[in-house]
C-alpha positions as CSV (number, residue, x, y, z in Angstrom):
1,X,0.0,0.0,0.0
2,X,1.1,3.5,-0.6
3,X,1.9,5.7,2.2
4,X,1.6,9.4,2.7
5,X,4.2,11.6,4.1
6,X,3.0,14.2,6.3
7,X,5.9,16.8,7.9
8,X,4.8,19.9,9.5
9,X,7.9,21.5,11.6
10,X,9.5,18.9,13.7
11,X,6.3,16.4,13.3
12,X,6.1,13.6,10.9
13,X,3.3,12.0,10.4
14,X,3.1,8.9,8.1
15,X,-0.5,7.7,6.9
16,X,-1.3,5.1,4.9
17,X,-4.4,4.8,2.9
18,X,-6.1,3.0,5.9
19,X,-5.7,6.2,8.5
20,X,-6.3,8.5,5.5
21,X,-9.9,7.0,5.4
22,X,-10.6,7.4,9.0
23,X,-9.1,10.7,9.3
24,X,-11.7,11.6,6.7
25,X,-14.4,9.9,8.5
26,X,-13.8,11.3,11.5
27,X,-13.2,14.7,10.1
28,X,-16.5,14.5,7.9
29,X,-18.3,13.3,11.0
30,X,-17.4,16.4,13.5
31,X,-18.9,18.7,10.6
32,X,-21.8,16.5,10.7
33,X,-22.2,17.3,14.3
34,X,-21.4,20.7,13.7
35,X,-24.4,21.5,11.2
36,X,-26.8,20.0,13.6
37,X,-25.8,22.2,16.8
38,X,-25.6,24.9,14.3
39,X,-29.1,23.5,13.3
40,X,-30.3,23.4,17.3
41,X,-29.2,27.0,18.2
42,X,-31.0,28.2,15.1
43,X,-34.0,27.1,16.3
44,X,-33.6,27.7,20.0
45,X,-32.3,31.5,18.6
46,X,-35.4,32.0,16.6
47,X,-38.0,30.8,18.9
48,X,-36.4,33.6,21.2
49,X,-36.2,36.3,18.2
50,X,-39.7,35.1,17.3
51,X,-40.9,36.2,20.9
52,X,-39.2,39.3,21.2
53,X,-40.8,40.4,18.2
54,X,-44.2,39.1,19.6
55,X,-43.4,41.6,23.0
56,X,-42.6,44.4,20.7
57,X,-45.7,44.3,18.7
58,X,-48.2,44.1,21.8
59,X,-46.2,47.3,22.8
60,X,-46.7,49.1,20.2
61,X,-50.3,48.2,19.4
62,X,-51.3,49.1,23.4
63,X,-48.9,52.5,22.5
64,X,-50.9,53.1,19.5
65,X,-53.9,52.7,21.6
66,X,-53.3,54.7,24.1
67,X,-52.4,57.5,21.3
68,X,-55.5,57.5,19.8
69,X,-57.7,60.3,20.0
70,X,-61.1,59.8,21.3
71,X,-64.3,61.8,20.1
72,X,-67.2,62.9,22.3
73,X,-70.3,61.8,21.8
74,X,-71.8,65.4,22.3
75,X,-69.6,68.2,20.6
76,X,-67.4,65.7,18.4
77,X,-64.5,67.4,19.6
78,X,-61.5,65.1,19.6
79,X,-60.0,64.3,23.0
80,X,-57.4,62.5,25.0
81,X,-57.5,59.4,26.0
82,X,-56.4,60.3,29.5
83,X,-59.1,63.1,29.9
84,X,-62.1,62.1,32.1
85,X,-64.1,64.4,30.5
86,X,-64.9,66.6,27.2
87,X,-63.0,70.2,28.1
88,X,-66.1,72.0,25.7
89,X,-68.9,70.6,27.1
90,X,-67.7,68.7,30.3
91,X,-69.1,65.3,29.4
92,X,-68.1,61.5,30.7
93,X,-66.0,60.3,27.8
C-alpha cells in the first residue's frame, strides 16, 4: 500500500491509505455534528427572536392605543384618551 508523508515542523506523520480514510471519516463526522448544533441553536435562537418580536408588537399596538384620540359623543371634539371628561362641554368620555 502507498503511504503518505506528512511533515509539519518537527512532526512527521506517516499515513497510509487506511488512516487517511478514517481521518476523513472522523473529520467528515465532527462537521456533521457541527451543522446539527448549528441547526439546534437556530432554532432555540429564533424561537427567542420570534418572541421578542411578539413583546414588541403588543407594545406598540397598546402604545398606538393609548395615542388615539377619542371623540365625544356630544360636541365631536376630539380628546385624550387620559381626559375624564370633554373640556367644551364637560361630558363623561
Amino acid at each position: 500500500m502507498s503511504e503518505i508523508y506528512l511533515q509539519i515542523a518537527n512532526i512527521q506523520f506517516i499515513a497510509n491509505f487506511f488512516d487517511v480514510f478514517i481521518l476523513f471519516i472522523i473529520i467528515s463526522s465532527l462537521y456533521v455534528l457541527k451543522s446539527l448544533f448549528d441547526l439546534i441553536d437556530f432554532k432555540i435562537n429564533k424561537y427567542h427572536y420570534d418572541k421578542i418580536i411578539r413583546r414588541e408588537k403588543a407594545v406598540r399596538v397598546k402604545q398606538k392605543r393609548k395615542n388615539e384620540l377619542v371623540e365625544c359623543l356630544k360636541c365631536k371634539y376630539t380628546c385624550r384618551p387620559e381626559w375624564k371628561k370633554c373640556p367644551i362641554c364637560d361630558t363623561k368620555l
